[in-house]
VEXTIRO-613247 format. One line per field, with one value per residue (C-alpha): residue number from 1; residue in one letter; x negated, z, y. Coordinates in nm, 4 decimals. Layout:
BEGIN
i (NUM|...);
aa (A|...);
east (X|...);
up (Z|...);
north (Y|...);
This chain:
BEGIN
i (1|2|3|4|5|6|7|8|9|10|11|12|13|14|15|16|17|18|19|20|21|22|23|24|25|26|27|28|29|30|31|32|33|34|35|36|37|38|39|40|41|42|43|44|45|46|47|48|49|50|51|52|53|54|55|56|57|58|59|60|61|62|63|64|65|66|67|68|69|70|71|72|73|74|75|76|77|78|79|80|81|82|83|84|85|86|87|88|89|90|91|92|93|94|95|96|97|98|99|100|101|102|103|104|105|106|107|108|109|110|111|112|113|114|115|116|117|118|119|120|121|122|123|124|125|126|127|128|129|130|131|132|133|134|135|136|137|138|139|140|141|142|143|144|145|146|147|148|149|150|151|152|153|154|155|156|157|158|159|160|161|162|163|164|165|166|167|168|169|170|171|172|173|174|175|176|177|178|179|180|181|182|183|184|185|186|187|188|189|190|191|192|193|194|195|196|197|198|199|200|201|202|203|204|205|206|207|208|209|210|211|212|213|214|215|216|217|218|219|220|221|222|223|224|225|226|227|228|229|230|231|232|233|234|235|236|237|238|239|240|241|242|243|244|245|246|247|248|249|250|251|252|253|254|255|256|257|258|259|260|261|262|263|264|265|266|267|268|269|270|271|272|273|274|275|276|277|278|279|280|281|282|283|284|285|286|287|288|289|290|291|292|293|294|295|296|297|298|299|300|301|302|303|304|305|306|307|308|309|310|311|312|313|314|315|316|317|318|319|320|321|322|323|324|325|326|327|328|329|330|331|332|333|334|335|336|337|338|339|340|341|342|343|344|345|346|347|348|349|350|351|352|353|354|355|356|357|358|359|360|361);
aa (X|X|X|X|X|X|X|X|X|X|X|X|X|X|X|X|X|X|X|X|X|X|X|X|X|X|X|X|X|X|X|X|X|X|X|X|X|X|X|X|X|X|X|X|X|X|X|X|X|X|X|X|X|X|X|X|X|X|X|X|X|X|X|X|X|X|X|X|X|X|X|X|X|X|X|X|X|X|X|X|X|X|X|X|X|X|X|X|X|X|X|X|X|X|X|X|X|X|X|X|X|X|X|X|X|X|X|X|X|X|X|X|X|X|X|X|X|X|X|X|X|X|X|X|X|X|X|X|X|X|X|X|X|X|X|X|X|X|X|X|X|X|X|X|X|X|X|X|X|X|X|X|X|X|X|X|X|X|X|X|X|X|X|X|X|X|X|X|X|X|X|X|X|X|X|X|X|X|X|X|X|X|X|X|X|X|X|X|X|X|X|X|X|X|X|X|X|X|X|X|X|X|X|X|X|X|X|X|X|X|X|X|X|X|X|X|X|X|X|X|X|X|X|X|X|X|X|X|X|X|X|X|X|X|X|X|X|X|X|X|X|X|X|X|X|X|X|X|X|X|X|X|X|X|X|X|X|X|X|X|X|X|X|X|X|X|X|X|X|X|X|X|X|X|X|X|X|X|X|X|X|X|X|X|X|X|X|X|X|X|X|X|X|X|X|X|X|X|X|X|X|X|X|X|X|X|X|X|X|X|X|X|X|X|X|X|X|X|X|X|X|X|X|X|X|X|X|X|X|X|X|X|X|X|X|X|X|X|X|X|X|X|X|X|X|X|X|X|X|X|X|X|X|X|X|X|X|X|X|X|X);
east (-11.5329|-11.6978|-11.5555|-11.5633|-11.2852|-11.2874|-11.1302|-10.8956|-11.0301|-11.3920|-11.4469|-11.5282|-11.6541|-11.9085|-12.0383|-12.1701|-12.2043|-12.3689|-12.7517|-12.7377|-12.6347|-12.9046|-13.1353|-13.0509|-13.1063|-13.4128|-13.5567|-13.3849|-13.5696|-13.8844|-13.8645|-13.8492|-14.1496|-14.3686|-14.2841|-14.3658|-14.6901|-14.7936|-14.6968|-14.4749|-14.1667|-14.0389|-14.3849|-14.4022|-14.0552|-14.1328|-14.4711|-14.2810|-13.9980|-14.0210|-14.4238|-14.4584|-14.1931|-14.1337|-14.4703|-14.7894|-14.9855|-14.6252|-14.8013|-15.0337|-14.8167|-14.5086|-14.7220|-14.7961|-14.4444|-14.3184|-14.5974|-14.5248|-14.1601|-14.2211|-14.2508|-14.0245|-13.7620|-13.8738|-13.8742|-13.5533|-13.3697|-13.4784|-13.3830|-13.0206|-12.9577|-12.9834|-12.8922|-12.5275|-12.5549|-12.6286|-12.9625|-13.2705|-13.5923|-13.8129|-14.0982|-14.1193|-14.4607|-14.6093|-14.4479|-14.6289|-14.9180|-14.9543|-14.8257|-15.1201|-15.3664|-15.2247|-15.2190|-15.5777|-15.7045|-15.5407|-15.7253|-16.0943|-16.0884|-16.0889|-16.3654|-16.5656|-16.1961|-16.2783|-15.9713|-15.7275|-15.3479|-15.2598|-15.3979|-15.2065|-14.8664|-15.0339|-15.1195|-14.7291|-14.6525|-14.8703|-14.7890|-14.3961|-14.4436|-14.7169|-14.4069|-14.1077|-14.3391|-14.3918|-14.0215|-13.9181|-14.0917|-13.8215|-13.5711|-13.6390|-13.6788|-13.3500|-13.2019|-13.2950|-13.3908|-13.1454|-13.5084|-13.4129|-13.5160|-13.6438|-13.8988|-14.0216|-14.0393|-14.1984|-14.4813|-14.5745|-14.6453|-14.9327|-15.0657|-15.0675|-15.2641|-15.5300|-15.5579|-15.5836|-15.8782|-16.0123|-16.0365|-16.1552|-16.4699|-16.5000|-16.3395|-16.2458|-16.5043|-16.6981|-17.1100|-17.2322|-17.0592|-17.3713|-17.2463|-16.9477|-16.6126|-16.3548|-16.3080|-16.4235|-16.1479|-15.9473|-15.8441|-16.2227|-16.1460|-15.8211|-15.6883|-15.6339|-15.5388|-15.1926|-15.2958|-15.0647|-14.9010|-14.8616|-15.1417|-15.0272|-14.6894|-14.7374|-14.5395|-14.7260|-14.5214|-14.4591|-14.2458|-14.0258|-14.0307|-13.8349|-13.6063|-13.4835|-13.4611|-13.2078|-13.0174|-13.0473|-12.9176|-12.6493|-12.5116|-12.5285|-12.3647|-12.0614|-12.0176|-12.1777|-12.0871|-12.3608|-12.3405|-11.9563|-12.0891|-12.3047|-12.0649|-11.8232|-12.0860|-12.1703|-11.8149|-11.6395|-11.8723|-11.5467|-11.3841|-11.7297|-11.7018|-11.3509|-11.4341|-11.6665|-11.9785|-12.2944|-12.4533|-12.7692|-12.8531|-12.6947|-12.9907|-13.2688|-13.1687|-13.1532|-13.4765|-13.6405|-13.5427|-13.6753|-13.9853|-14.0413|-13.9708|-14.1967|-14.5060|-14.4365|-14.5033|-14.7830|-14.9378|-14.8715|-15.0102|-15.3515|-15.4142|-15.3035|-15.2781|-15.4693|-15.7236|-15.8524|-15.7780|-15.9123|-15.8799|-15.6759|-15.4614|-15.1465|-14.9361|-14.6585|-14.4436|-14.2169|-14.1178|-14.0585|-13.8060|-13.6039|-13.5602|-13.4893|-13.2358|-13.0115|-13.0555|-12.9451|-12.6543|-12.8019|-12.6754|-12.9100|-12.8634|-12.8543|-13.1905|-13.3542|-13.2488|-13.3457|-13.7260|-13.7675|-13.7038|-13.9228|-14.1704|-14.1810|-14.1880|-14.5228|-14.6902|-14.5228|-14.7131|-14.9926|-14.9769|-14.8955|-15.1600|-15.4100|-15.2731|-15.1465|-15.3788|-15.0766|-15.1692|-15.1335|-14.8961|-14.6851|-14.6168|-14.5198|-14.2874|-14.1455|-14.0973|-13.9229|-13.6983|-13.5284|-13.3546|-13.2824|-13.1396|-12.9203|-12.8524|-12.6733|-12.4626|-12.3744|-12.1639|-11.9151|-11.8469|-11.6631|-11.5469|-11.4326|-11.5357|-11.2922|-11.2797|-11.0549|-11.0001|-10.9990|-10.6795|-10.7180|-10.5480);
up (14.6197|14.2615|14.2055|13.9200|13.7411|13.4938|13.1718|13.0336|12.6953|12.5914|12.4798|12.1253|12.1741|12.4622|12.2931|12.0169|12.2426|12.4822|12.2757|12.2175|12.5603|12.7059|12.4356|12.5685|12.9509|12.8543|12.7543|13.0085|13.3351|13.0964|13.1380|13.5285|13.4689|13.3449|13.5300|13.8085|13.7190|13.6135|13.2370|13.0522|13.0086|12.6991|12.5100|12.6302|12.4442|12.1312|12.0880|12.1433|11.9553|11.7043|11.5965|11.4457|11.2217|11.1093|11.3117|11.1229|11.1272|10.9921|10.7317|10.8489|11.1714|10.9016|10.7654|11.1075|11.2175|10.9391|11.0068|11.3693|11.3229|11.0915|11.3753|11.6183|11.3123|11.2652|11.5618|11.6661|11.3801|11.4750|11.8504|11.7992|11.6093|11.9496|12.1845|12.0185|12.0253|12.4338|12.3263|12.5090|12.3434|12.5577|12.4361|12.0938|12.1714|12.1765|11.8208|11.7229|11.8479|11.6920|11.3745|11.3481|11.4628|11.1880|10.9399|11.0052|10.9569|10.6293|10.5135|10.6987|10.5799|10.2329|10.2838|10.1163|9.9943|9.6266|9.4536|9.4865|9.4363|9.6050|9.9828|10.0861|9.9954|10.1925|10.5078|10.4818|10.4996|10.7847|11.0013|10.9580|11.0630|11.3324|11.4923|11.4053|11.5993|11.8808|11.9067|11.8913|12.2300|12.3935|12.1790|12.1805|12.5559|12.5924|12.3862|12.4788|12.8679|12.9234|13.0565|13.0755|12.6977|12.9403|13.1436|12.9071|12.6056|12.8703|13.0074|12.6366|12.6025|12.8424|12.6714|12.3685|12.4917|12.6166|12.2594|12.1000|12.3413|12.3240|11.9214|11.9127|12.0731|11.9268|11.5985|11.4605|11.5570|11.3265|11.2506|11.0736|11.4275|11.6557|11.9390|11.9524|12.0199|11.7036|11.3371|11.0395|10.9507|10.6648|10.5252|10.3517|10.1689|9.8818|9.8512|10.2373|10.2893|10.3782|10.2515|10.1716|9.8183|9.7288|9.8987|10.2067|10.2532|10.4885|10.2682|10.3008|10.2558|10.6075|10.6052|10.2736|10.4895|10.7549|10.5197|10.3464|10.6602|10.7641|10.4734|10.5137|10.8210|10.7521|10.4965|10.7236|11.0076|10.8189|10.5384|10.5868|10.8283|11.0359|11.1468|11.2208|11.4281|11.6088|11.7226|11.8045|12.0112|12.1941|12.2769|12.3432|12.3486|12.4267|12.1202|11.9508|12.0861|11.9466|11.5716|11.5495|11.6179|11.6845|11.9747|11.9482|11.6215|11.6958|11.9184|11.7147|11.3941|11.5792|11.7768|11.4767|11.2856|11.5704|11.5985|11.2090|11.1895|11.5086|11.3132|11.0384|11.1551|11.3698|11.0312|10.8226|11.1371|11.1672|10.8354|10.7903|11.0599|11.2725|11.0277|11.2610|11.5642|11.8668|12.2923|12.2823|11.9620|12.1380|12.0927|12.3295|11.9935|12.1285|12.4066|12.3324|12.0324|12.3106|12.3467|12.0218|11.9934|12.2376|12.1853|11.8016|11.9472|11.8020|11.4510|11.1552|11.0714|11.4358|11.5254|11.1967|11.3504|11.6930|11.5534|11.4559|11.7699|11.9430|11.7022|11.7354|12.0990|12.0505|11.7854|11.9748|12.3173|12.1794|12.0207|12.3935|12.5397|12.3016|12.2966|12.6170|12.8454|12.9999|13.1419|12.9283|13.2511|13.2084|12.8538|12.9462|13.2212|12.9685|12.7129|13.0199|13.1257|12.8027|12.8650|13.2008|13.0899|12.8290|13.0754|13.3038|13.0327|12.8980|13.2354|13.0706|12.8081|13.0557|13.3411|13.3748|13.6554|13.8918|14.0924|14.4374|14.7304|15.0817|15.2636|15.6074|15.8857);
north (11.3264|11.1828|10.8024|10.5855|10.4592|10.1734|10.2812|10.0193|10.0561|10.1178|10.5002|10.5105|10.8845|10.7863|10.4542|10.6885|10.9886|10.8527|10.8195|11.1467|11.2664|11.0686|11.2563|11.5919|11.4644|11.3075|11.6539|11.8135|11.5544|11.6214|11.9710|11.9576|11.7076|11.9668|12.2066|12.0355|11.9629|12.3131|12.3253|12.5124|12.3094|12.4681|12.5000|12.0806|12.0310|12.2093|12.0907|11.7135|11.7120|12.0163|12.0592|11.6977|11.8087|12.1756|12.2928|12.4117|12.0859|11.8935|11.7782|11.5580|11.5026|11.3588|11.0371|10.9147|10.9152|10.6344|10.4629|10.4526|10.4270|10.1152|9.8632|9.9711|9.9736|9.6184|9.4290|9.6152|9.4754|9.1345|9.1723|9.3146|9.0002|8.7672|9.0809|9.0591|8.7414|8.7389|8.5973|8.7417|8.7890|8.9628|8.8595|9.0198|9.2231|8.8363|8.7556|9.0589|8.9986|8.5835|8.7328|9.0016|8.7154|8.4744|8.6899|8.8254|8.4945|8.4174|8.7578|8.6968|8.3323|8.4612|8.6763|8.8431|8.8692|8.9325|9.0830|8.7519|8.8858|8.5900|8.6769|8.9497|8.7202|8.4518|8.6889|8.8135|8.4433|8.3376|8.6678|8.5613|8.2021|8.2716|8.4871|8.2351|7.9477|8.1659|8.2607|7.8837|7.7895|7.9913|7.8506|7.5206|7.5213|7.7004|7.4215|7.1241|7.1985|7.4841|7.7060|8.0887|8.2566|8.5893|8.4715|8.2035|8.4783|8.7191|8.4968|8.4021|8.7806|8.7374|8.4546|8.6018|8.9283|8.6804|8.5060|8.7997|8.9290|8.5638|8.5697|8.9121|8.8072|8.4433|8.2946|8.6467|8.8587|9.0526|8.8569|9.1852|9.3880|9.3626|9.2262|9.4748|9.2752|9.2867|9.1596|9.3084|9.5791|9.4540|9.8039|9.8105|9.4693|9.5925|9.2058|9.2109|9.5936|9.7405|10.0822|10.3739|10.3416|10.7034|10.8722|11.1324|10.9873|10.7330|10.4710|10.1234|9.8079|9.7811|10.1043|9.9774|9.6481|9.8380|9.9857|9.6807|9.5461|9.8119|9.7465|9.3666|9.3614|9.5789|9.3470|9.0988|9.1643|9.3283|9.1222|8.7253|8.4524|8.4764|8.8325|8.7126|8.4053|8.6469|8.9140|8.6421|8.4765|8.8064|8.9230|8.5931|8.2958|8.0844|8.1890|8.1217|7.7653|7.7399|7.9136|7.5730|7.8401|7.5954|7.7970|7.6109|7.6715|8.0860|8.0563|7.9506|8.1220|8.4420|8.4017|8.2966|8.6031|8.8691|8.6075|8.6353|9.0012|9.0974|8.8784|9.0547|9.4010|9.3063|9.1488|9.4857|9.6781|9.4908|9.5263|9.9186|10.1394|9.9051|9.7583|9.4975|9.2241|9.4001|9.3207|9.6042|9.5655|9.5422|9.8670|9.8167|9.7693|9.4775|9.6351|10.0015|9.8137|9.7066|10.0696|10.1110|9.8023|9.9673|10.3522|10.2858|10.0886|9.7544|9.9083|9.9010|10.2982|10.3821|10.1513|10.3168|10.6884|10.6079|10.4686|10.7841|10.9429|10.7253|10.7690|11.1122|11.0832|10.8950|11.1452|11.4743|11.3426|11.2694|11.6488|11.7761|11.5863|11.7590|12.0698|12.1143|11.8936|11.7167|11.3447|11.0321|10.9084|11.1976|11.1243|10.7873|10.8506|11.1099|10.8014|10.5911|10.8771|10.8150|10.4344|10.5388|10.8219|10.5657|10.3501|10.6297|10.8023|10.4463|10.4039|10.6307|10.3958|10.2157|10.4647|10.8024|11.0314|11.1344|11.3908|11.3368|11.5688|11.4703|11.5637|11.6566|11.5640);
């Protein structure tokens, strides 16, 4: 018989193990996947995980996958903030999404955007606060009325995505577009455009964004008194309470950091990668950096290794859909299988498997 036993300590070797373990399952559940379906599981894998980077078409395959990465790298670095802290945002993909709106309109109120140095500062500004305010309805609420910082951030996700669909086809939409719903794309206006600063690399500011981020947030937690305040606050919030820790600001200093840093990469996405507020803008972004938040063990280097995975999960299916014909749903349940796969191996960061025999009568 298989039973569970709780380990009296929590295993170093499986709290770091266990990402990469759930890597290696991931591929292996995505390998039965396909073959099920009628591909060939190994050609599936390869073409996933190995053509984007050493494969023939690398090249052009590379630059997408920092720009991809950016986000994620982003708005994970936000959320592990308030997820050490026991704080849930849920609701980052709705930050994202006010940010890109805000900062949109800074750029298309401009317009015809001649070349003022001053409205690409002002769009980073407005994409930053349009995500702090939408982070401190949550916050506030939890606050002051105690309301549950999940399903408020959550639901404010779906209001978002009908804003966004509502000013694509009203305030922001494009007059020259003939009908067609959207806003002008701000990558053909240079004062507005988050454009790639050494051509074929990818690099924009959103990607050295998510680097100094990294590094920010590094500092942070390991060397300031907030990143003390929050670990305290996550592992003992009674010992928080007696260290003199003010839990309700905790709470709306770290939602407002995930809120500001989720605006912020929705504002450098609409005006690179992006290029323009559309119904269908959202990417999924806030969400799959929950992903991301716990794969990299809510750690700055491990969050900035595992957007990069993810990444290349989205640019290697995208290859295998192409290439290989496999279904869009596939691809997705592929991208699932991997935090289910986390959260299984993670249950050996706190028990062992044992193995007991049955004595007979």
């Amino acid at each position: 018989m298989l039973r569970l036993e709780r380990r009296r300590q929590p295993s170093n070797l499986w709290r770091w193990g266990a990402p990469m373990a759930a890597v290696v399952l991931t591929m292996v559940l995505g390998a039965l996947l396909f073959w099920m379906i009628g591909r060939d599981p190994f050609l599936a894998i390869k073409t996933i995980f190995w053509d984007p980077v050493f494969g023939e078409f690398a090249f052009y395959y590379r630059p997408e996958l920092i720009k991809k990465a950016a986000p994620l790298i982003m708005i994970a670095i936000g959320l592990s903030f308030g997820f050490r802290a026991g704080i849930w945002n849920i609701g980052a993909e709705g930050q994202y999404i006010i940010g890109a709106i805000c900062g949109a309109s800074v750029a298309l109120a401009f317009y015809p955007m001649a070349a003022r140095w001053m409205i690409f500062p002002l769009m980073i500004m407005a994409g930053i606060l349009g995500g702090v305010v939408w982070a401190m309805i949550p916050a506030l609420l939890r606050v002051y009325f105690k309301t549950n910082e999940i399903l408020v951030s959550l639901m404010l996700v779906y209001v978002a995505e009908v804003l966004v669909k509502a000013f694509a086809v009203g305030l922001l939409r494009n007059p020259e577009g003939r009908g067609f719903p959207g806003s002008r794309n701000l990558t053909q206006y240079p004062s507005a455009a988050n454009l790639e600063l050494f051509a074929g690399t990818g690099i924009h500011w959103g990607v050295i964004t998510a680097v100094l981020s990294v590094g920010l947030a590094y500092v942070v937690i390991t060397r300031h008194r907030f990143g003390f305040d929050v670990q305290l606050a996550g592992q003992s919030p009674r010992a928080a309470a007696f260290a003199g820790v003010n839990t309700n600001w905790l709470v709306i200093g770290c939602m407002g950091l995930s809120g500001g840093l989720s605006g912020l990469a929705g504002l450098f996405e609409v005006a690179g990668p992006s290029g323009q507020i559309l119904g269908s803008f959202p990417a999924f972004y806030g969400f799959t950096a929950i992903i991301v938040a716990f794969l990299g063990r809510l750690h700055p280097v491990g969050i900035l290794l595992a957007g990069l995975l993810m990444a290349l999960t989205y640019i290697g299916g995208d290859a295998a859909q192409s290439a290989m014909n496999l279904p869009s749903a596939a691809i997705k349940v592929f991208q699932g299988m991997l935090l289910f796969s986390l959260l299984s191996v993670d249950v050996l960061t706190n028990y062992r498997v044992r193995f007991t025999w049955a004595k007979g009568d």
